[in-house]
N, C-alpha and C positions, 0 to 999 in steps of 0.2 A: 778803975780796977782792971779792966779787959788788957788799958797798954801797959800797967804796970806788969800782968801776968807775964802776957806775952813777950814784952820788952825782957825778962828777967829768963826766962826758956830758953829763948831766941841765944842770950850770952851765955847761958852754958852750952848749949848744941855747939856752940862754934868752938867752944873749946878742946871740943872729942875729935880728934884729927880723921878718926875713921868713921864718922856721923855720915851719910846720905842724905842727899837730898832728900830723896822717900820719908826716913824718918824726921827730919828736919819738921816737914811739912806736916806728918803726922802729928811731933809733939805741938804745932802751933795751932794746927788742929784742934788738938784735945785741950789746949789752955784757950782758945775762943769759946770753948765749949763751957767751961766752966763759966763762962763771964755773959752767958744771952740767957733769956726765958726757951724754957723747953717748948717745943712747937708744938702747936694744934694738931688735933687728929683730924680724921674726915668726919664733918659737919660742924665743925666751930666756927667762929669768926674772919673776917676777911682782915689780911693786917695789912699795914701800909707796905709795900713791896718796893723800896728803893729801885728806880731804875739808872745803873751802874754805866758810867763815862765810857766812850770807847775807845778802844786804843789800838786801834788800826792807826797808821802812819800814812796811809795813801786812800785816794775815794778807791770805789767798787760798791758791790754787790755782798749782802750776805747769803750765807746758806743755811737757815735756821731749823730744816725740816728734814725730814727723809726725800731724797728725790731734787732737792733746794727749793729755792721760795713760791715756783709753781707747781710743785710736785711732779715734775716731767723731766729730771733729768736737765734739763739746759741752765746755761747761763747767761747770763747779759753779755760776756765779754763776747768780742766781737768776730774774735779768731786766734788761736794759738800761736802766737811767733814762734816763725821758724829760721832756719836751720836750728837746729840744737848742736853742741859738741858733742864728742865721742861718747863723753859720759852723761850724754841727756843734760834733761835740763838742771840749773844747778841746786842742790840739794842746801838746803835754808837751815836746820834740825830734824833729828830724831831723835825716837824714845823707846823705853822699852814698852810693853802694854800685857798685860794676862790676859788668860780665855774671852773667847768670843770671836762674833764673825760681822758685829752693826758697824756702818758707816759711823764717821763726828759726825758733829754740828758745829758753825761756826758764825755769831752774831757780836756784836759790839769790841770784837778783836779778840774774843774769846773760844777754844775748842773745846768741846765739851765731848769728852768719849769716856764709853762706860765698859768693864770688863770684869773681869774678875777673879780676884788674887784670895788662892785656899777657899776657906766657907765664905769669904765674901763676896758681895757686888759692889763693884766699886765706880764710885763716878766721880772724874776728874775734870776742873776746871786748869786750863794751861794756856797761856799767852799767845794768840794763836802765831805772831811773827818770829818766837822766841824758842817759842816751847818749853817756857817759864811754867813752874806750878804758882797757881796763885790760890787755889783751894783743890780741898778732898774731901768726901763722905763716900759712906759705903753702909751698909744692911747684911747683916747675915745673911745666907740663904743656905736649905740642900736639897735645891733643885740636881737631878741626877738624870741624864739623856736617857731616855728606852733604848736607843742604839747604841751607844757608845760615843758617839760625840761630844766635845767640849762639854762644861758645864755655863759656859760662859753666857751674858747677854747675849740675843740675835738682832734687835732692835735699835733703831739711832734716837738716840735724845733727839727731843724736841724743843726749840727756845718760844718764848711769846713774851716778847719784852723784857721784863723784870722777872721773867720764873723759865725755870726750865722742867720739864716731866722726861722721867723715864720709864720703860714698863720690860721690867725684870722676866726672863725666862720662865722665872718660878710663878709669874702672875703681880706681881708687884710693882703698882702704880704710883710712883712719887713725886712732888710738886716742890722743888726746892727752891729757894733764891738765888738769883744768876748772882748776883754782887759776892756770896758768901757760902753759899750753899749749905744755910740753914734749912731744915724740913720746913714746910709749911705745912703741909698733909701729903696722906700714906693712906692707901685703901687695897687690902690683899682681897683683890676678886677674884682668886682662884677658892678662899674660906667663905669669902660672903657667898660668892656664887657657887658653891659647888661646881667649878672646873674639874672633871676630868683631863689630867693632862694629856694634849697631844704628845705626837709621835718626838716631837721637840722640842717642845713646850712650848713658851709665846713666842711669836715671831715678829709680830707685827708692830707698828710703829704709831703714836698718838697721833690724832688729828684736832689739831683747836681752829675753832672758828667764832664767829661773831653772832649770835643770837639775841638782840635787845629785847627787852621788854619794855612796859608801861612804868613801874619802878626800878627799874636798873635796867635803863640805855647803853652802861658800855657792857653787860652781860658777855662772859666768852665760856663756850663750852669745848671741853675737854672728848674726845669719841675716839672709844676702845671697843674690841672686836674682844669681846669677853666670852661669850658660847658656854656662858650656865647651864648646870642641869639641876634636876632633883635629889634631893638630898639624899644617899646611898646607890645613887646609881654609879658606881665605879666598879663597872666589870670585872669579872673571876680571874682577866690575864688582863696587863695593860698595853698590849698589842691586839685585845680584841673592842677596839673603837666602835666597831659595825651598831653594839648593842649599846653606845650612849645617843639617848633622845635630850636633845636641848628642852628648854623650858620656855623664859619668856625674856632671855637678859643676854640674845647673839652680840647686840651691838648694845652698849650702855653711853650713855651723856652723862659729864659730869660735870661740877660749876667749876670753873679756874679757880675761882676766887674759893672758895670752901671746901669743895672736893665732897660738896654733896650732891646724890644720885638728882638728874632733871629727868629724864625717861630711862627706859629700857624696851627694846623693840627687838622683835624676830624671835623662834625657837632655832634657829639658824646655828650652828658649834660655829667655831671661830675655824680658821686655820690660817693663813702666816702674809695673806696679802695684808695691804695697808687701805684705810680706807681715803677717800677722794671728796673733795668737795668740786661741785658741777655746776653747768649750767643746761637748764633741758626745757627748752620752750620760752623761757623766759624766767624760768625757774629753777633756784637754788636747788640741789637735791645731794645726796652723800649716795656715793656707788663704795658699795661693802661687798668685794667679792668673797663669802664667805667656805666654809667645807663642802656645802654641797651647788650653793646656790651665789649669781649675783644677785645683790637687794638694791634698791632705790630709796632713801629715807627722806623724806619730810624734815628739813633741818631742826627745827624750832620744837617740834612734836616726838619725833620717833616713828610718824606716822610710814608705814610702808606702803609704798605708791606702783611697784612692781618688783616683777623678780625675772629671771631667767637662769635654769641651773647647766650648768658646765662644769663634769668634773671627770676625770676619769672610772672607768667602774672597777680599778684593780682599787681593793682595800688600803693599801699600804701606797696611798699617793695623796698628794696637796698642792692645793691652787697657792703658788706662793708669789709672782710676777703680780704688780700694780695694773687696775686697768689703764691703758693708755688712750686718750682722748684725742680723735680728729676731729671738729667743731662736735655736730652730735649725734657721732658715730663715735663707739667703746669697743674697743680690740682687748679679746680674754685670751692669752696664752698658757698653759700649761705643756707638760711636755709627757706626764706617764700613760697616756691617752688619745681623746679626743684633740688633742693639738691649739688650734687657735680658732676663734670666729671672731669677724667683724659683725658688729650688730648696728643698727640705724634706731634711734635712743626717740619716741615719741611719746607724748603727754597729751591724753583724752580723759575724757572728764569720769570714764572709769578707772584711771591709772596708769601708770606710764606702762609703754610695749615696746617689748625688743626684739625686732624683726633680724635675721640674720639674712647678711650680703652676701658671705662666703663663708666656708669653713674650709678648716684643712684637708686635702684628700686623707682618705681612710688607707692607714697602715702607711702614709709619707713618712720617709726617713727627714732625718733633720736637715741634711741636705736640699732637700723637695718643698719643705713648709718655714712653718716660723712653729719650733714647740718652747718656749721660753721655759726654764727649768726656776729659778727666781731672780734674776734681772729683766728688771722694765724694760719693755721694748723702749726705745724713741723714738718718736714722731718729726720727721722733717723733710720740706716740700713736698707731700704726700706718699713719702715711702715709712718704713718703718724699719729701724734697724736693732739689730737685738743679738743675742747667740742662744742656739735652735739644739736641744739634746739634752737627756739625763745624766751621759757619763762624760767621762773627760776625752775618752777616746773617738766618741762618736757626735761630739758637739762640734758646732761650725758659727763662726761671723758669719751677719746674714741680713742682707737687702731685700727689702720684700716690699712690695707695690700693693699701696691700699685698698686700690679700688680693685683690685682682683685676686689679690693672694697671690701673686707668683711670685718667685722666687728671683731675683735680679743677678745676684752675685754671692757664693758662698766661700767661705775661708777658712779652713783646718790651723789647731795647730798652735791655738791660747787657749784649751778648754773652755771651760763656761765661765768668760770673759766679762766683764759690766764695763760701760761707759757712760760718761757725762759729754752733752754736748756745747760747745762753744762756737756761736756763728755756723759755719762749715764745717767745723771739721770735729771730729768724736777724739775725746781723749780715752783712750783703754787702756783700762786692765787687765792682762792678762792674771789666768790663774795661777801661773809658774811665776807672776812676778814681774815679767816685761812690760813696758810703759810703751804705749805707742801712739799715735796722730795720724788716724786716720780721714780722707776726706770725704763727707758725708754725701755720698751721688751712686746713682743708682746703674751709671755706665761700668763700671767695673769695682773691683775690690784697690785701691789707691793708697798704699800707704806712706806718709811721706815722711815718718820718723817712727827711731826701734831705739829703744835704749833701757839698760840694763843696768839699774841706780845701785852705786856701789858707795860704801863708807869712805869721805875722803879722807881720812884717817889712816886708814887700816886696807882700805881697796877693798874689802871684803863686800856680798852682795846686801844689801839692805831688806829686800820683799821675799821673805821667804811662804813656799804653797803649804797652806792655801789660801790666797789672795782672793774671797770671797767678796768682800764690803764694796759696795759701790764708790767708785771716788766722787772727791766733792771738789768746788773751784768756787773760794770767796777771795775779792780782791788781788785778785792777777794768781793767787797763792793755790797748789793740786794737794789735796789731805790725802795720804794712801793709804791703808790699812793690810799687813800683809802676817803670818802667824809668829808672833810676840814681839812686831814693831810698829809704831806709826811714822809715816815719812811725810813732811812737808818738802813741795820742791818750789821755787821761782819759775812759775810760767812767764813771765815780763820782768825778766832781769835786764 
């Protein structure tokens, strides 16, 4: 029934000479849909999850998470080749993309970016060499910024195998199938939980990890920075945050397989960092840097083991930058504030303690410190590189020495930039759009390619600001995200 539906769609779409792709994929869409069982809510049954062929054409690396597959920004490849031509390096496909500002994902040859088109959220599956659609689904939402910003997702899907999760602006946690992108389950923890919305609403990005049990060995648990409150606590204005108190559900676990609650740990509000899987003594532990506080969690339990708070004291700010991990030492940056500490990560049999090595001087310009605004520092041969400032005008590229906080080398001039690192050398983003290769040393600011990805088509510029999304690098291939395009280019053409 499924191929006769869609075989029968498929022949008249092709007859409409002015049909889109868009709709194309939409009607075939909507005729798979007719032809599968409607998916489980949160707490049904676990179903068999097809795990789907991949179709990458070349070995590599995937990037299945926020951050890529160690949550730090780096990748396997070994170093960007260079020279590039005039026009950078060569541009593979692009596409257009609706609101939002999350990084892809990219696992078994597939990129998975979510955004959103009118009242939906839309997640797309696309060929990651091609920029083929191969599936779509989407969700209502009306999610609406307190500020005026997009409505779009801020978060990057995450892959674990056979399922992919997204976690919606609006609070909306979904568990689909990578092969087809059937729901599996849906859990709205901004209604279960009484969220109050942040200033932006969700930011943050899922963390799955591996939790066995005594009956279910391959257990994997889903961890969202949810920052529940009690029921009616949503303040008389929704820019007076000050007066919401969390409850008992900051950080929540949930099963992959069922999308039912395993803990809920912390009175902790959320706000837009991602949280981390560690190692601290010899021990597993999850660092949640949340609204007001960092926490340390108990994998398996929820158990909180320590905390340390680092936020700024202006109301209208958020820790939104990932901690960054040198062995077990955790680097907290924010920028409307407080700035940055390095802290030395220890485990005693009263809880873990987080002694700090440095902090940033008091009132350092961005120039002076590390204030990461929300792009992850990265860590490489004991410096730390990042871009330092809350505006565009007063942000800097920035080399900064771990074991003392100084400032190495600073660089004006791509606003509040994000990079992935490969080997050596950092591939950036600037905000405006520029793609550039720089090399990762703490002797001077080195750049050793600039280039300005332009449509070969039309020569027109392809990355227009604001180019917010971290970029990613699976398989020789740079994902760029820049405002209503995505660009794949050929780093190893």
């Amino acid at each position: 029934m499924a191929y006769f539906a869609i075989s029968l769609l498929a022949r008249v779409a092709s007859q409409l000479t002015c049909f889109s792709a868009f709709g194309l994929g939409t009607l075939l869409l909507a005729a798979f849909a007719l032809c599968v069982p409607v998916e489980r809510a949160a707490g049904g049954q676990a179903d068999d999850v097809p795990l789907p062929e991949s179709l990458w054409s070349r070995t590599g690396e995937d990037w299945p998470q926020f951050l890529g597959p160690r949550g730090d920004g780096t990748s396997s490849l070994a170093g960007i080749p260079l020279p590039w031509s005039d026009e950078g390096p060569p541009v593979v496909w692009h596409a257009e993309i609706g609101e939002g500002y999350g990084s892809p994902a990219a696992s078994r040859g597939r990129l998975l970016l979510a955004d959103r088109v009118g009242d939906h959220a839309r997640l797309r599956c696309l060929h990651a060499e091609t920029g083929e659609l191969l599936w779509m689904a989407s969700d209502p939402t009306v999610y609406r910024d307190t500020f005026g910003y997009d409505g779009g997702p801020r978060s990057c899907p995450v892959i674990d195998g056979s399922r992919v999760l997204t976690f919606g602006a609006d609070g909306l946690l979904t568990c689909r199938r990578l092969v087809d992108g059937r729901k599996v389950w849906q859990i709205d923890t901004a209604g279960d939980y009484h969220v109050v919305q942040n200033f932006f609403g969700v930011g943050a990005a899922p963390l799955v990890i591996a939790s066995p049990t005594a009956v279910d060995p391959a257990r994997r648990l889903v961890i969202v920075p949810v920052g529940g409150s009690e029921p009616g606590s949503t303040p008389p204005a929704p820019e007076r945050l000050d007066r919401v108190r969390g409850l008992d559900s900051g950080l929540v676990a949930f099963d992959l397989a069922t999308g039912r609650e395993v803990w809920r740990s912390s009175a902790e509000l959320a706000s837009y960092s991602s949280p981390r899987l560690v190692e601290v003594a010899g021990s597993q532990r999850i660092l949640a840097w949340m609204r007001e506080k960092l926490i340390a969690v108990e994998p398996s339990t929820g158990h909180v083991t320590g905390s340390f708070r680092w936020r700024a004291a202006e109301l209208f700010s958020v820790n939104a930058a990932n901690p960054a991990m040198l062995g077990e030492q955790v680097l907290l940056s924010e920028t409307y504030g407080p700035g940055s500490v390095l802290l030395n990560v220890k485990a005693t049999p009263r809880g873990d303690t987080f002694a700090p090595v440095w902090t940033s001087p008091r009132g350092g310009r961005p120039a002076e410190t590390l204030r990461a605004h929300w792009a992850t520092p990265i860590v490489h041969d004991g410096h730390f590189y990042g871009t330092s400032g809350r505006n565009i005008g007063d942000s800097r590229l920035v080399c900064v020495e771990a074991a003392t906080g100084d400032v190495r080398w600073a660089e004006r001039g791509l606003g509040r930039a994000s990079m992935a690192l490969a080997g050596d050398r950092l591939l950036v983003l600037g905000e405006f759009g520029e793609l550039l290769v720089v090399k990762a040393t703490p002797v001077a600011y080195e750049p050793l390619a600039r280039a300005e990805l332009k449509d070969p088509a039309t020569g027109s510029p392809l990355l227009a600001p604001p180019c917010w999304a971290a970029p990613i690098i699976a398989h020789g291939y740079a994902y760029l995200r820049g405002k209503g395009r995505i660009v794949c280019v050929d780093l190893l053409p």
